[in-house]
Each structure stands twice: as C-alpha cells, then as structure tokens.
C-alpha positions, 0 to 999 in steps of 0.5 A: 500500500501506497502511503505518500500523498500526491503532487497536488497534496504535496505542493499544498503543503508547501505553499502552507508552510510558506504562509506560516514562515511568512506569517508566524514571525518570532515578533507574532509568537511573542505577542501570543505568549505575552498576551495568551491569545494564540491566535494570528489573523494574517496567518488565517487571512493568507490561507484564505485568500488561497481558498485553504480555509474553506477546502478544509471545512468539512461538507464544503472543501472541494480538495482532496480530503487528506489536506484537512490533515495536511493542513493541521499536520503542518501547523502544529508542526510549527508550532502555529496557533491553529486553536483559533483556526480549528475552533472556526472550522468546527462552526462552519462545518455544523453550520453548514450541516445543520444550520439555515440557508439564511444563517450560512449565507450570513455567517460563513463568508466572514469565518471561510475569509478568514476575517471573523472567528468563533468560541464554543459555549458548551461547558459550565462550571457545575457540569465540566465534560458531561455536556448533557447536564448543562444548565444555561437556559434558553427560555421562549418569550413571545418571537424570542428566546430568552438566554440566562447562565454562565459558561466556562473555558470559553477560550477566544470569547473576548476575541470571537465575532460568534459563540455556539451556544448549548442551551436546556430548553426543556427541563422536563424531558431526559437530559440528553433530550432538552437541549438546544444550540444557539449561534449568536453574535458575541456582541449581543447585549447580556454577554459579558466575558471574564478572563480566565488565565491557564498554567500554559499561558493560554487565556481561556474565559467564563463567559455569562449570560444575562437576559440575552435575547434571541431570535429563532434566526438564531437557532441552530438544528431545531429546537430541543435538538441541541445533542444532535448538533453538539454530536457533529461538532464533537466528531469534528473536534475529535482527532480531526483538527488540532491536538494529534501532532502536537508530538512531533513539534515537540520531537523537533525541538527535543532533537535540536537540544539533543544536537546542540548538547552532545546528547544525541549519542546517548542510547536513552536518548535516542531511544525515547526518540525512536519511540516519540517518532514512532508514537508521532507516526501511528498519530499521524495514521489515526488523524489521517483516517478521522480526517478522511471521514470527515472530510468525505461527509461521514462522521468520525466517531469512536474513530475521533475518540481513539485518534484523540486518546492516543495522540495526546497521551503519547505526548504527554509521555514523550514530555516527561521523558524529555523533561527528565533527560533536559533535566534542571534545564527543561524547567526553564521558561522562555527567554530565561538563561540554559533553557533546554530548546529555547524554553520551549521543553518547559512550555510543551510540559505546561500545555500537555496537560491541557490536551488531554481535557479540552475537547473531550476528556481522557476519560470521556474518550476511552469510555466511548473507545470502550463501549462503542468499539469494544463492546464494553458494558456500560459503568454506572 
C-alpha cells in the first residue's frame, strides 16, 4: 500500500508552510505568549485568500480530503496557533450541516475569509465534560428566546465575532433530550466575558449570560435538538483538527537540544526518540483516517475518540521523558538563561496537560473507545 500523498497534496503543503514562515514571525509568537491569545489573523487571512480555509471545512472543501490533515499536520508542526483556526472550522462545518440557508449565507463568508472567528459555549462550571447536564437556559418569550447562565473555558470569547451556544430548553424531558444550540453574535447585549488565565499561558474565559435575547434566526438544528448538533461538532473536534501532532513539534525541538548538547549519542536518548517518532507516526495514521471521514461527509466517531486518546497521551509521555533527560534545564521558561530548546521543553510540559481535557476528556474518550468499539458494558 501506497502511503505518500500526491503532487497536488504535496505542493499544498508547501505553499502552507510558506504562509506560516511568512506569517508566524518570532515578533507574532511573542505577542501570543505575552498576551495568551494564540491566535494570528494574517496567518488565517493568507490561507484564505488561497481558498485553504474553506477546502478544509468539512461538507464544503472541494480538495482532496487528506489536506484537512495536511493542513493541521503542518501547523502544529510549527508550532502555529491553529486553536483559533480549528475552533472556526468546527462552526462552519455544523453550520453548514445543520444550520439555515439564511444563517450560512450570513455567517460563513466572514469565518471561510478568514476575517471573523468563533468560541464554543458548551461547558459550565457545575457540569465540566458531561455536556448533557448543562444548565444555561434558553427560555421562549413571545418571537424570542430568552438566554440566562454562565459558561466556562470559553477560550477566544473576548476575541470571537460568534459563540455556539448549548442551551436546556426543556427541563422536563431526559437530559440528553432538552437541549438546544444557539449561534449568536458575541456582541449581543447580556454577554459579558471574564478572563480566565491557564498554567500554559493560554487565556481561556467564563463567559455569562444575562437576559440575552434571541431570535429563532438564531437557532441552530431545531429546537430541543441541541445533542444532535453538539454530536457533529464533537466528531469534528475529535482527532480531526488540532491536538494529534502536537508530538512531533515537540520531537523537533527535543532533537535540536539533543544536537546542540552532545546528547544525541546517548542510547536513552535516542531511544525515547525512536519511540516519540514512532508514537508521532501511528498519530499521524489515526488523524489521517478521522480526517478522511470527515472530510468525505461521514462522521468520525469512536474513530475521533481513539485518534484523540492516543495522540495526546503519547505526548504527554514523550514530555516527561524529555523533561527528565533536559533535566534542571527543561524547567526553564522562555527567554530565561540554559533553557533546554529555547524554553520551549518547559512550555510543551505546561500545555500537555491541557490536551488531554479540552475537547473531550481522557476519560470521556476511552469510555466511548470502550463501549462503542469494544463492546464494553456500560459503568454506572
């Protein structure tokens, strides 16, 4: 079996390499990391302007399907804010899915132009991952909806032109059942946005809502049919885009140390390097698989959940072997004296952690790999 892409897929990515070379400037990537908003509007645009940006969305990209991972590969290799980016792509292809014809001609344009960007309003602060025991509510009043509630790691929310919303609309049916999506404008009246700041230099929000008003343009896949639409979102967000390359960026970095050190001939070395490469590939084939099915109109399921699951487990293991080898160096921030590849092995141990969480947790991931794949019972 043939496993190489074809020279159209492989001048793609490296005319996308060229545009985050060009884009992602050392100047940018501290602005990122002083500020904790990983997000970089001319990289977005530029890939816009070539038509990258809506070829990736699911249902809608006319290029070959392996380029939604091509394009994410090449991202988290270079160590591009590709958040932002995932985050919109995950809107635009629910909306595109499941939304109107009038709410795809209004909100697709700015997000496929790179120009407007999107947060995800699913988590709270009583419920964490389990999505189904939201509480923010969605209450009709007339010819509209009234939103009252609060929303946590709403990351981009105070830069984001839209919010996808779960909402219980029906607090007498079962959990799963009375729900319903709302996208909306952040700027409506009733939101406001409080920073939240992470141990990776991410800054991430709570997000509260306040006698939000709402029109039924604002609904989102029908009302009381939130978990359906919340379901296609998860299967993109799983191993499709984003958190399953982040091991080879790492690998990069590492290996650069090793170099410039001397101890690259060390046989524990070049072992845990051996085994991160090879952890980094069988990530790469999983990603490949979920990118595939998405991109080709299906949805990745327990796919997403095994690709997810592995790939940000082994790069939370290939973190703490490198941080043990780079030893009191690997400790070292960013612009600090000694430290190992530039700060950036300390970084990558603060931000492995948090892969692991967003998205669908650790936990949530092997319960769906363990029913749905293997049969398992259910845990009560």
């Amino acid at each position: 079996m043939d496993f190489s892409l074809g020279p159209e897929v492989e001048e793609y990515r490296r005319d996308i390499r060229r545009i985050i070379a060009e884009t992602v400037t050392p100047a940018e990537r501290h602005r990122q990391h002083s500020t904790g908003s990983f997000v970089c509007a001319p990289l977005y645009r530029a890939l816009a302007e070539r038509g990258y940006i809506e070829r990736a969305v699911p249902g809608i990209g006319k290029g070959d399907p392996i380029e939604l991972w091509v394009l994410f590969n090449e991202m988290e290799k270079a160590a591009a804010p590709s958040d932002a980016l995932s985050v919109l792509i995950i809107v635009a292809g629910i909306i595109n899915r499941v939304g109107t014809s009038a709410q795809r001609e209004r909100i697709l344009p700015s997000l496929l132009a790179g120009e407007s960007l999107a947060c995800l309003g699913y988590s709270e602060p009583g419920c964490g991952s389990d999505l189904a025991a939201v509480s923010t509510r969605a209450r009709r009043d007339g010819a509209e909806w009234v939103i009252n509630g609060a929303k946590m790691w709403t990351t981009m929310a105070h830069i984001a032109d839209w919010v996808l919303l779960l909402t219980r609309t029906d607090p007498t049916v079962s959990k799963h059942k009375g729900l319903t999506m709302f996208v909306l404008p952040m700027d409506t009246p009733g939101i406001s946005i409080s920073p939240v700041p992470t141990m990776a230099n991410e800054r991430t929000n709570a997000t509260f809502y306040d006698d939000v008003r709402v029109g039924d343009d604002c609904l989102l896949g029908g009302e009381n049919r939130g978990w359906d639409v919340l379901t296609v979102g998860l299967s993109f967000e799983r191993g499709v885009v984003g958190d399953s390359n982040a091991g080879v960026s790492l690998l990069r970095h590492f290996r650069g140390w090793a170099e410039q050190t001397g101890r690259i001939t060390d046989p524990l070395v070049r072992e845990k390097m051996a085994r991160t490469a090879i952890d980094n590939e069988v990530a790469k084939l999983l990603t490949q698989r979920s990118a595939w099915i998405a991109a080709s109109g299906d949805l990745p399921g327990v796919e997403g959940s095994m690709t997810k699951l592995f790939a940000t487990a082994a790069y939370q293991k290939a973190v703490r072997w490198f941080q043990e080898i780079t030893g009191p160096e690997g400790l070292l921030q960013f612009d600090e004296p000694g430290a190992a590849a530039g700060g950036w092995i300390e970084y990558e141990g603060r931000h492995s952690p948090g892969c692991t969480i967003r998205g669908g947790t650790t936990e949530i991931n092997r319960t769906n790999v363990g029913q749905r794949h293997l049969g398992l019972p259910r845990a009560t």
